[in-house]
N, C-alpha and C positions, 0 to 999 in steps of 0.2 A: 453454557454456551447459548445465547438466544436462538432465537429460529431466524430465518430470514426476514417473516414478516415484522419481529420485533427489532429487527436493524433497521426497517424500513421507517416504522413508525418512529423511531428515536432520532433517526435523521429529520424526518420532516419536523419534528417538533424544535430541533435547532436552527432551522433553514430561517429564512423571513417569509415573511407572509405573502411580499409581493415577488418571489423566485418564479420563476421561469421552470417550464418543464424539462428545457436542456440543462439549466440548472441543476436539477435532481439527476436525472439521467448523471453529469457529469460526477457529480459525487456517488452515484452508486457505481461505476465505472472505477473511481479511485479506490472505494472501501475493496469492491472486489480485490483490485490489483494488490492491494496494499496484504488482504487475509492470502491471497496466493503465493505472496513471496514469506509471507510466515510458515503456511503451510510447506511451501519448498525446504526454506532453513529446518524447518522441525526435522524434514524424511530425512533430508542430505545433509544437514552440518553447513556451517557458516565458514568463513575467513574471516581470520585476525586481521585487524587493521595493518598490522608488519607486515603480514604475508600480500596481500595487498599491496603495497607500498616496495616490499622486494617483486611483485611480479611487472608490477608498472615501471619499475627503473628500467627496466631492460627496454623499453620503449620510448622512455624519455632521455634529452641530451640535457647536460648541465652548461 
């Protein structure tokens, strides 16, 4: 697993040269979001696409 510093560097190395600071900020804001809902699915378990799919009919009309 990298350190944080080394996610940071690996990003800026893909960015373009002429990005913006809100630029970074917004992808370091996404990779967070994105390692937190992995982190979540690890502790708790996921949902099957079915079950999904059976909990949302109950909400949707055909």
């Amino acid at each position: 697993m990298n350190t944080a510093k080394q996610e940071v560097q690996s990003l800026l190395k893909k960015l373009p040269d002429n990005c913006t600071i809100e630029d970074i900020q917004y992808h370091l804001y996404v990779i967070e979001k994105i390692q937190r809902g992995i982190d979540r699915a690890n502790e708790e378990g996921t949902v099957s696409q079915e079950e999904v799919e059976k909990r949302f009919s109950k909400w949707t009309t055909k």
